[in-house]
KENU-340834 format. One record per atom (N, C-alpha, C, CB): residue in one letter; residue number from 1; z, x, y. Coordinates in steps of 0.1 Angstrom, whole numbers. Atoms other than C-alpha are relative to their C-alpha. Glycine has a CB too. Layout:
N
<aa:A	i:NUM	z:Z	x:X	y:Y>
...
END
This chain:
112
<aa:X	i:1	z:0	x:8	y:-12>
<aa:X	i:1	z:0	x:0	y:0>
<aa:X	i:1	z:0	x:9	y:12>
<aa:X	i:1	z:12	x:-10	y:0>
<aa:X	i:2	z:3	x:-9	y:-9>
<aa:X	i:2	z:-9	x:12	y:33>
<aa:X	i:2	z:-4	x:-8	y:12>
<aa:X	i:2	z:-11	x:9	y:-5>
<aa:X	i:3	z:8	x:0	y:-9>
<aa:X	i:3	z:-10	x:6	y:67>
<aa:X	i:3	z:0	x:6	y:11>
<aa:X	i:3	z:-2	x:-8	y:1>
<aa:X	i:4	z:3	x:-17	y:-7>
<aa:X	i:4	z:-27	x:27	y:92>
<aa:X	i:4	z:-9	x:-6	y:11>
<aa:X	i:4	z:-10	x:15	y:-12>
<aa:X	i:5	z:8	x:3	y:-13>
<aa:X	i:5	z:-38	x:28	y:129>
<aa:X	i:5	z:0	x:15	y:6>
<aa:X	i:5	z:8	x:-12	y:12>
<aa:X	i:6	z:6	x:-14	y:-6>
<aa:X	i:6	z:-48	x:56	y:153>
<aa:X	i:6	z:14	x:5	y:0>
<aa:X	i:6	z:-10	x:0	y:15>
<aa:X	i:7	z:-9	x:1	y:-5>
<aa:X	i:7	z:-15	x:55	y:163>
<aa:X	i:7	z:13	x:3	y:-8>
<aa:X	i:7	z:-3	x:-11	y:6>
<aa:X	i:8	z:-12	x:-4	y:13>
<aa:X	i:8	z:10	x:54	y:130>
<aa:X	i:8	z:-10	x:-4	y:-12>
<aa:X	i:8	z:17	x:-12	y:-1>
<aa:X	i:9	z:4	x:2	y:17>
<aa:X	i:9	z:10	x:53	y:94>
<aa:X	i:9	z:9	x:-7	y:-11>
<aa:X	i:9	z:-2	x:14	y:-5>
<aa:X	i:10	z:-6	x:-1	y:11>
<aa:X	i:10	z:30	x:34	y:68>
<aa:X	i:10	z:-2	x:-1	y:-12>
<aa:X	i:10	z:7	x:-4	y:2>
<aa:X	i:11	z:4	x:-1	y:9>
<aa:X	i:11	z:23	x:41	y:35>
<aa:X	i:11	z:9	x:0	y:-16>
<aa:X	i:11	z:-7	x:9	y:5>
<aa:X	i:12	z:-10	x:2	y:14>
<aa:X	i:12	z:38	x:32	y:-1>
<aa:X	i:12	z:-5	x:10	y:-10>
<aa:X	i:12	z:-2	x:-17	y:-7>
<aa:X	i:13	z:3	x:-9	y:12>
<aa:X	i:13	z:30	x:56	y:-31>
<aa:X	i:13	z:8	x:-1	y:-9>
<aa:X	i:13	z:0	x:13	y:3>
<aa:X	i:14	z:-8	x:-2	y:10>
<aa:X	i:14	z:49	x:52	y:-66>
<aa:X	i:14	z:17	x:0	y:6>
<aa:X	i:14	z:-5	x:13	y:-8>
<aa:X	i:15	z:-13	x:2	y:-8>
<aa:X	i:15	z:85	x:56	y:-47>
<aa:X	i:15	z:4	x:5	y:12>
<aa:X	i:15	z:10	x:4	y:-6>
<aa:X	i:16	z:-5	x:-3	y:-17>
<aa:X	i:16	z:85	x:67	y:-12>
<aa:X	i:16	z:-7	x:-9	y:9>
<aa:X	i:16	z:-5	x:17	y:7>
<aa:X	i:17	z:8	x:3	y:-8>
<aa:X	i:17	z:78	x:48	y:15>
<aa:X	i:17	z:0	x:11	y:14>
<aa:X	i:17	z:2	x:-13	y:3>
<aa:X	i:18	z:-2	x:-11	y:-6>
<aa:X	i:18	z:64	x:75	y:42>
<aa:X	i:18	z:-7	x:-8	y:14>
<aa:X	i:18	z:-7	x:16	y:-9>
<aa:X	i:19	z:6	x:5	y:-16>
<aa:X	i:19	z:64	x:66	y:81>
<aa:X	i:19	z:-6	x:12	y:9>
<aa:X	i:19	z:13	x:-6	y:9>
<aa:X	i:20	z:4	x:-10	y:-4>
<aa:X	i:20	z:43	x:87	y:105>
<aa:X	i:20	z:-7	x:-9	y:14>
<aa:X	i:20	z:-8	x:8	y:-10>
<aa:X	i:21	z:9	x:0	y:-15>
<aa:X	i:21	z:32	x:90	y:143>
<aa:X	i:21	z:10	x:-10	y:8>
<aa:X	i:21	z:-20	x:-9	y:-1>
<aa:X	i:22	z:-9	x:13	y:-12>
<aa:X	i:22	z:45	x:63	y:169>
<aa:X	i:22	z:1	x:-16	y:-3>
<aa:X	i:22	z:-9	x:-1	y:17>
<aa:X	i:23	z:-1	x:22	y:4>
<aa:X	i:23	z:56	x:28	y:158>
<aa:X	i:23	z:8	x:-6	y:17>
<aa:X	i:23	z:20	x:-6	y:-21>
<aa:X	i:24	z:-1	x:6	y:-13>
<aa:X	i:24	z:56	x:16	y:194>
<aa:X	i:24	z:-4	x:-11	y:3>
<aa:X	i:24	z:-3	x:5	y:8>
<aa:X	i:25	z:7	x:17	y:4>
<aa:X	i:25	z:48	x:-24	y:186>
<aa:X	i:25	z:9	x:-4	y:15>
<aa:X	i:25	z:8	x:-13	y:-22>
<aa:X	i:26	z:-7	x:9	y:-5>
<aa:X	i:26	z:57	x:-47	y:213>
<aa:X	i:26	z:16	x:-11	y:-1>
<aa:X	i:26	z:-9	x:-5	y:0>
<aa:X	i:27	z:-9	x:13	y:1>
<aa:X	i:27	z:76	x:-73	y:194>
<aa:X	i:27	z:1	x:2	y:-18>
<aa:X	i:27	z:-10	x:-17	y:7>
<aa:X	i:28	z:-4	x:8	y:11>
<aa:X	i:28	z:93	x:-86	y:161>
<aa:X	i:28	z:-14	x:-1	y:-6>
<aa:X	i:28	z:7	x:-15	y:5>
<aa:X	i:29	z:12	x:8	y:8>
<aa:X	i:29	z:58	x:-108	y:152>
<aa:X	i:29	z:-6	x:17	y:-5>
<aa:X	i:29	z:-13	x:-13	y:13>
<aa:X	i:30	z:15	x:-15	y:-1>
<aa:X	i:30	z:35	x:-71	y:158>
<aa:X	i:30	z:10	x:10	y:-14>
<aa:X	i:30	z:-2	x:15	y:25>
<aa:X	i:31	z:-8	x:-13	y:14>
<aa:X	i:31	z:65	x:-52	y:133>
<aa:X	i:31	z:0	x:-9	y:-12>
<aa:X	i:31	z:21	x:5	y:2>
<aa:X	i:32	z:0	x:10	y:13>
<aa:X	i:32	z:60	x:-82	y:105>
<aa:X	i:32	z:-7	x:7	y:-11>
<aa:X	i:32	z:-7	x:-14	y:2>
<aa:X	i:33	z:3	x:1	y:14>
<aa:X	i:33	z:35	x:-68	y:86>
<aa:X	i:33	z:5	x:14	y:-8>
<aa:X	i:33	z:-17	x:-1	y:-1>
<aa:X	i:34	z:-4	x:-13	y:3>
<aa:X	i:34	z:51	x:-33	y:84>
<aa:X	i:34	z:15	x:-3	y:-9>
<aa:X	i:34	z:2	x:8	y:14>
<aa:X	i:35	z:-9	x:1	y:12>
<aa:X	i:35	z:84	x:-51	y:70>
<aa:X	i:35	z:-2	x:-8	y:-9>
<aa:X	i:35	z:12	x:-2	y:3>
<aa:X	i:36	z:6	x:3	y:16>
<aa:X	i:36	z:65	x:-71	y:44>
<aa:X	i:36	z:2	x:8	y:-6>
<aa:X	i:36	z:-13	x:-1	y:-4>
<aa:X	i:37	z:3	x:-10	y:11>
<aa:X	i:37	z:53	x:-43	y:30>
<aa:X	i:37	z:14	x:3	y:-6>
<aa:X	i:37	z:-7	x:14	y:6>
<aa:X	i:38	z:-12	x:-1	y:6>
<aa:X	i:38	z:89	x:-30	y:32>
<aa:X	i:38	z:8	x:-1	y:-10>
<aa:X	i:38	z:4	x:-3	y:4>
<aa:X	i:39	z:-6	x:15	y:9>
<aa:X	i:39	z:104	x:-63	y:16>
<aa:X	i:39	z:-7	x:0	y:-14>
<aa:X	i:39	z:-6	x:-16	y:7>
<aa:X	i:40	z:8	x:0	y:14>
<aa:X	i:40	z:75	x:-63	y:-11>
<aa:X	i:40	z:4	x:11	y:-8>
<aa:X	i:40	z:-15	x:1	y:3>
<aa:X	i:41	z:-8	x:-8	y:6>
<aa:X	i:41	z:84	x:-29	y:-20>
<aa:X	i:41	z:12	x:2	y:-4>
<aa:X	i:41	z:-2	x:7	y:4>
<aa:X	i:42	z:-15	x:6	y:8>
<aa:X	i:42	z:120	x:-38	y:-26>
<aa:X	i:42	z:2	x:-11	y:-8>
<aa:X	i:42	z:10	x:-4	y:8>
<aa:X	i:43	z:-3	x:9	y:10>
<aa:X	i:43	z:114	x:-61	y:-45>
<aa:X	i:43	z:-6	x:-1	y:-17>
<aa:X	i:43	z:-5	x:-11	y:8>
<aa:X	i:44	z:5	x:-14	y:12>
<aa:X	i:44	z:94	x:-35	y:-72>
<aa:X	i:44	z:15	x:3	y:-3>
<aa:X	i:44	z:-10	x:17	y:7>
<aa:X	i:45	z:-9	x:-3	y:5>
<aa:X	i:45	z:130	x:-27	y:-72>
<aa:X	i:45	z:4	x:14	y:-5>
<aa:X	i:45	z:-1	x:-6	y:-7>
<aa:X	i:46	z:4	x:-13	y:2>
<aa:X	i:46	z:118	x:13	y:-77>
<aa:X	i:46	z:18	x:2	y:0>
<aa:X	i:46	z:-12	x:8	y:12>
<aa:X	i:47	z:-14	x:-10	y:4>
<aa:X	i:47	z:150	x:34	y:-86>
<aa:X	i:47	z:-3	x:15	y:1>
<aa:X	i:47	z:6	x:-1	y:-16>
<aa:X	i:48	z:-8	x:3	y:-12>
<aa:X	i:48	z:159	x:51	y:-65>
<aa:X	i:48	z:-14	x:2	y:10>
<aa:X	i:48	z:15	x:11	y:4>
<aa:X	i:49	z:9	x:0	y:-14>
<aa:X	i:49	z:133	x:43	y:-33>
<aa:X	i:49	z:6	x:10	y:9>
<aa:X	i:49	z:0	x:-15	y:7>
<aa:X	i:50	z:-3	x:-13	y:-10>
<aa:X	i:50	z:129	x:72	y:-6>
<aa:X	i:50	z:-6	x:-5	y:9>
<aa:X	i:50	z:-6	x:14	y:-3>
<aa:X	i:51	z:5	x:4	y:-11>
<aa:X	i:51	z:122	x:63	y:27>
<aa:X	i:51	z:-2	x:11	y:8>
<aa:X	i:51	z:8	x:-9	y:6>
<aa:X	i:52	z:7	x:-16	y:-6>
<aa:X	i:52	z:104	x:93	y:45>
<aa:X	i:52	z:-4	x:-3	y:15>
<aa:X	i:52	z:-18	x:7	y:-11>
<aa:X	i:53	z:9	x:2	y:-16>
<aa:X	i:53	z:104	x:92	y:86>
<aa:X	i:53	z:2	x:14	y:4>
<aa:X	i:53	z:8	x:-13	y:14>
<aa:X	i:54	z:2	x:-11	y:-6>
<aa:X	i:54	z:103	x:126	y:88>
<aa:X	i:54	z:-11	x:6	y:12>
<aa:X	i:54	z:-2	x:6	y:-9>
<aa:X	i:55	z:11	x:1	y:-6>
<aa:X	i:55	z:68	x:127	y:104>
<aa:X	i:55	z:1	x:-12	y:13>
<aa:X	i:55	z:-9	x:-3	y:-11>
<aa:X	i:56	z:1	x:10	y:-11>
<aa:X	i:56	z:78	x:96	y:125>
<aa:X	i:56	z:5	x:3	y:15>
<aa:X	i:56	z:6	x:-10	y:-5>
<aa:X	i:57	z:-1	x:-7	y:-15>
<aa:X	i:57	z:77	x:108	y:161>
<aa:X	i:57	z:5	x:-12	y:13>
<aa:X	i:57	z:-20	x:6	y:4>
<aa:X	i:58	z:-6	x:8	y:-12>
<aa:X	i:58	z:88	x:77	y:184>
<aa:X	i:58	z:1	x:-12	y:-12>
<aa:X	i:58	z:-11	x:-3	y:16>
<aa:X	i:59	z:-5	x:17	y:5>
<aa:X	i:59	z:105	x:41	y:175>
<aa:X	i:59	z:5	x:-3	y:9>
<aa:X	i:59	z:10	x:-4	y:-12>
<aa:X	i:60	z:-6	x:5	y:-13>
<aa:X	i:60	z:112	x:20	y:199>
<aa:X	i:60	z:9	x:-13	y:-3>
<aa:X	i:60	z:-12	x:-3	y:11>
<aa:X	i:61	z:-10	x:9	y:2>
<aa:X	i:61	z:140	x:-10	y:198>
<aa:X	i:61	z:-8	x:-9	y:-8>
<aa:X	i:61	z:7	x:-6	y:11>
<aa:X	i:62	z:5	x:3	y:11>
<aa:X	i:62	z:118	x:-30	y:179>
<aa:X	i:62	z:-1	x:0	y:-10>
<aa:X	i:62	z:-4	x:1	y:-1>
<aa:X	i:63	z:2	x:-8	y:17>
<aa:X	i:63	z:112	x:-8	y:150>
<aa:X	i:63	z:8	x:1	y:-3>
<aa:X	i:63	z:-6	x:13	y:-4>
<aa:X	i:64	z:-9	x:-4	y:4>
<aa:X	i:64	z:148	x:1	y:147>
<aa:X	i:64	z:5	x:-13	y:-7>
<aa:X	i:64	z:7	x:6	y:9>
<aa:X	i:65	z:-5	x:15	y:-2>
<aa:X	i:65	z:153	x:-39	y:148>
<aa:X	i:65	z:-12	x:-3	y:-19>
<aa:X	i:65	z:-6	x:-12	y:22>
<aa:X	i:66	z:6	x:0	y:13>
<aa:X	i:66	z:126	x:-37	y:116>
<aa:X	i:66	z:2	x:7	y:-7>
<aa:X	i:66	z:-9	x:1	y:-1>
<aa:X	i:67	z:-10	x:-9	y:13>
<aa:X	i:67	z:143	x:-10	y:95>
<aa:X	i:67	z:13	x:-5	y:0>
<aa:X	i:67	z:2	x:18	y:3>
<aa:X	i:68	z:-16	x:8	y:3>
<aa:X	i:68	z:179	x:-27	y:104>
<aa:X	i:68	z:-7	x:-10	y:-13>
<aa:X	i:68	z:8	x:-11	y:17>
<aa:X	i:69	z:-2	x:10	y:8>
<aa:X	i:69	z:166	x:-58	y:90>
<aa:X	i:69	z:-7	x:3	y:-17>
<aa:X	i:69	z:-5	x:-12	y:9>
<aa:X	i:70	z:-2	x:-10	y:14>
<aa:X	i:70	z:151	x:-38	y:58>
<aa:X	i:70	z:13	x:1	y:-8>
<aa:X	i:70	z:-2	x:15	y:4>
<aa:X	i:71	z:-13	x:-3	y:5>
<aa:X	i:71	z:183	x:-26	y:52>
<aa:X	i:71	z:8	x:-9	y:-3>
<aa:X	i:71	z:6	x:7	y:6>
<aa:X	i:72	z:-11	x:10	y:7>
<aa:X	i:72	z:204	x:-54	y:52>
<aa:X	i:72	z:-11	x:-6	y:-9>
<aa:X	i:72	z:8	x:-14	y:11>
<aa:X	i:73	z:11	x:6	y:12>
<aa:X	i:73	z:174	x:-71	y:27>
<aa:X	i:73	z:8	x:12	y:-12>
<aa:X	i:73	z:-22	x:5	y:4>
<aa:X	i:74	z:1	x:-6	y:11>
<aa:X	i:74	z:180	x:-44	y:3>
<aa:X	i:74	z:17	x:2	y:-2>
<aa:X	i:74	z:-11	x:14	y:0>
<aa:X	i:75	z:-16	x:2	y:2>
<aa:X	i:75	z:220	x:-47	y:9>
<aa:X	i:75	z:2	x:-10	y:-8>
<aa:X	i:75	z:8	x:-4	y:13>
<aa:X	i:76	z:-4	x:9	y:2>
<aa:X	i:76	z:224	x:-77	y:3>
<aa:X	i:76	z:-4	x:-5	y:-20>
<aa:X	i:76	z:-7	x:-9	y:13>
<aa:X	i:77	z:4	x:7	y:14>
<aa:X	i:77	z:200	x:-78	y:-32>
<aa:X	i:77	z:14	x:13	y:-9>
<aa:X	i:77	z:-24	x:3	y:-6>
<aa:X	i:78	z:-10	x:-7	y:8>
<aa:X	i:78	z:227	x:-47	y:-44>
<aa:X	i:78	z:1	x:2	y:-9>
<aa:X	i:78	z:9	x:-2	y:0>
<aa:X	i:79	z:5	x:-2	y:9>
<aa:X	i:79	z:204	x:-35	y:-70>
<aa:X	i:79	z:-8	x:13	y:1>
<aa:X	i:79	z:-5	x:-11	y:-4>
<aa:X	i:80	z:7	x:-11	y:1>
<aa:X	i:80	z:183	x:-7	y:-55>
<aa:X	i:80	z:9	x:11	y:14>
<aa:X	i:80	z:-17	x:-3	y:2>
<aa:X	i:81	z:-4	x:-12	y:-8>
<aa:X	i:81	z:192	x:30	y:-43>
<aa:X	i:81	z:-8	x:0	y:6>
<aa:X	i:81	z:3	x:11	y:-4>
<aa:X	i:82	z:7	x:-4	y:-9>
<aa:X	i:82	z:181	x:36	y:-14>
<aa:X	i:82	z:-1	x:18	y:9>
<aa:X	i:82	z:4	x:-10	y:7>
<aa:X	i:83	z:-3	x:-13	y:-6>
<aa:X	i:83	z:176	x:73	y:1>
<aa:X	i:83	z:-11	x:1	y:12>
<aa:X	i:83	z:-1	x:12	y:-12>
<aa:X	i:84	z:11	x:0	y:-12>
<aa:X	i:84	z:163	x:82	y:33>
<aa:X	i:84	z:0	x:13	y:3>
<aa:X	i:84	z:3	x:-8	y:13>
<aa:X	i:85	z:-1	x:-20	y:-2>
<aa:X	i:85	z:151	x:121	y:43>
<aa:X	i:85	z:-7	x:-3	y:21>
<aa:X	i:85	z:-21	x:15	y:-18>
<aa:X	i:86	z:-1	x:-1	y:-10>
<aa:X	i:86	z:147	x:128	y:79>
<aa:X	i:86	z:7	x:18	y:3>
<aa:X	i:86	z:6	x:-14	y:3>
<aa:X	i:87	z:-1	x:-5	y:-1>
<aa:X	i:87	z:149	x:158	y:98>
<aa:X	i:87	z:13	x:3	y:11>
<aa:X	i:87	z:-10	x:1	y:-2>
<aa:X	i:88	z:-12	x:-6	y:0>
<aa:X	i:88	z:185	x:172	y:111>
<aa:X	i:88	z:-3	x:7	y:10>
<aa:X	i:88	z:5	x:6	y:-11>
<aa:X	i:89	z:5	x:-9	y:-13>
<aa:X	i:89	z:171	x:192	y:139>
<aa:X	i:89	z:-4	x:-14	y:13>
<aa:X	i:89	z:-17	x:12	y:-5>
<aa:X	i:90	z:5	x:7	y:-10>
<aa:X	i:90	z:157	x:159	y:158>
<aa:X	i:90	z:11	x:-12	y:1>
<aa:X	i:90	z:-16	x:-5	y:-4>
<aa:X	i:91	z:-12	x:8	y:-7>
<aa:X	i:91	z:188	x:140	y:177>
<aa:X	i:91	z:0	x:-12	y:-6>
<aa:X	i:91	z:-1	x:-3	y:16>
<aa:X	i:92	z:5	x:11	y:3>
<aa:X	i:92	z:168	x:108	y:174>
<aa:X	i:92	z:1	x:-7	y:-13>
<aa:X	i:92	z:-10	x:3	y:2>
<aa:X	i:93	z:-1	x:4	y:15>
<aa:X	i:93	z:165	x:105	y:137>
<aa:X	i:93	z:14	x:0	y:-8>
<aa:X	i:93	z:-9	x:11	y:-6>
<aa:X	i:94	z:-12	x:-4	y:2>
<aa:X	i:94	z:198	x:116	y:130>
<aa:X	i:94	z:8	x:-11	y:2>
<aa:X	i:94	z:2	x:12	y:6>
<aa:X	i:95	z:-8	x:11	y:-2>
<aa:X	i:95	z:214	x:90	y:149>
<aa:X	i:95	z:-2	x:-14	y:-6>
<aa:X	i:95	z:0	x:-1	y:14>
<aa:X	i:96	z:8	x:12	y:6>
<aa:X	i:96	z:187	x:64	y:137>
<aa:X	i:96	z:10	x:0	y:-15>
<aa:X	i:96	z:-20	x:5	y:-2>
<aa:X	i:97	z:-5	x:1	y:15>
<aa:X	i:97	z:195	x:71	y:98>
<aa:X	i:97	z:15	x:0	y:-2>
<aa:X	i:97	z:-4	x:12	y:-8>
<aa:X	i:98	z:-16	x:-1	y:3>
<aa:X	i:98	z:235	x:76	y:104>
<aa:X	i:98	z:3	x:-17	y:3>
<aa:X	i:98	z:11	x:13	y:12>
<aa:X	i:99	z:1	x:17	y:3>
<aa:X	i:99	z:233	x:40	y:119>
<aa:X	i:99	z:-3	x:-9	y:-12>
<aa:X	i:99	z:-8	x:-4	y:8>
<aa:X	i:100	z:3	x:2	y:14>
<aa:X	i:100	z:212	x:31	y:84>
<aa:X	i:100	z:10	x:-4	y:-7>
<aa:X	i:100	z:-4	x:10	y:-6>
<aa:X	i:101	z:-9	x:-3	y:11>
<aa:X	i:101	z:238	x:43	y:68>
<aa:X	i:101	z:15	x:-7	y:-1>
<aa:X	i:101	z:2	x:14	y:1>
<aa:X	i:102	z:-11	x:5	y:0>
<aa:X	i:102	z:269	x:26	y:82>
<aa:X	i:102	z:-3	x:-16	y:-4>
<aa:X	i:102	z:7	x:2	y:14>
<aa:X	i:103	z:3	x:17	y:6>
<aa:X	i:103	z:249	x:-11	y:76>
<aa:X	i:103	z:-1	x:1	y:-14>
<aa:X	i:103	z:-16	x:-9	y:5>
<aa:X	i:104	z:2	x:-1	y:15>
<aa:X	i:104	z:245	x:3	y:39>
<aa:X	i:104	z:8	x:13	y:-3>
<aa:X	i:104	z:-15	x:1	y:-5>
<aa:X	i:105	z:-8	x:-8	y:5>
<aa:X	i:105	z:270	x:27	y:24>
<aa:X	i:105	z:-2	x:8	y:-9>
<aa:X	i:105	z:7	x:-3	y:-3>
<aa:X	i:106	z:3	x:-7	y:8>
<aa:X	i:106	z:254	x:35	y:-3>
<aa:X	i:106	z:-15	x:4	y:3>
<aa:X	i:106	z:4	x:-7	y:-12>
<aa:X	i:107	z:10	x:-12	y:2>
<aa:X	i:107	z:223	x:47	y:9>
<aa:X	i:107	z:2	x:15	y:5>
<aa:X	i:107	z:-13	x:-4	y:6>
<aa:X	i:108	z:0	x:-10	y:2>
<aa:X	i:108	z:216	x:83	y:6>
<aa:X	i:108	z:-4	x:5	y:11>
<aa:X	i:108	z:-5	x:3	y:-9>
<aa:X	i:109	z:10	x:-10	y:-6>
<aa:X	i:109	z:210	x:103	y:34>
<aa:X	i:109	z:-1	x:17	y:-2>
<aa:X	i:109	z:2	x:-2	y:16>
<aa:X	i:110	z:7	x:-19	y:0>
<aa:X	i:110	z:189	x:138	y:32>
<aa:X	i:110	z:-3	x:4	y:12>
<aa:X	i:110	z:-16	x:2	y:-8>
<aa:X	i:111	z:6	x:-11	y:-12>
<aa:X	i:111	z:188	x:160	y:65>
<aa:X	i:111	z:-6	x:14	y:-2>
<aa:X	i:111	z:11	x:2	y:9>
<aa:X	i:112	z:3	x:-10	y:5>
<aa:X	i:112	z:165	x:184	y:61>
<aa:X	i:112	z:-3	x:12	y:13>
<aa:X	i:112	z:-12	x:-4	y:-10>
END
């Protein structure tokens, strides 16, 4: 699963989903089809799912508001591991995924 603009990338493969470039949507409706995919892929149920925003260079309140509501989805079913990698050098990300991490406890974070 895949989807891709000049602009970003999110893309599914066997167990990672991998984000890239600028997810700078307007609104809720414009982040929908990005947390389908999300949703659909949790619901494969993969063991353990990796979430890869290493590559992802801007998110704006929106997007964060579309990976929150991810996360509580995959809280709430309290059947899949979740792990997220992100890079430990970039402020941004760091704070992003530690937030992740307090709406879900048990996912994994990797700073690399």
């Amino acid at each position: 699963m895949e989807i891709k603009t000049d602009e970003y990338s999110v893309t599914y493969d066997s167990d990672i989903i991998v984000c890239k470039g600028s997810l700078l949507l307007n609104s809720s409706a414009e982040y929908a089809p990005i947390l389908n995919l999300f949703n659909s892929v949790a619901e494969k149920q993969i063991q353990p799912l990796t979430l890869d925003v290493r590559n992802l260079e801007f998110l704006n309140s929106s997007g964060i508001n579309t990976f929150t509501k991810f996360i509580v989805n995959v809280r709430k079913k309290q059947v899949l591991q979740l792990i997220a990698i992100g890079y430990g050098e970039i402020p941004w990300q760091v704070r992003f995924l530690k937030n992740l991490q307090r709406l879900m406890p048990s996912l994994v974070l990797k700073l690399e």
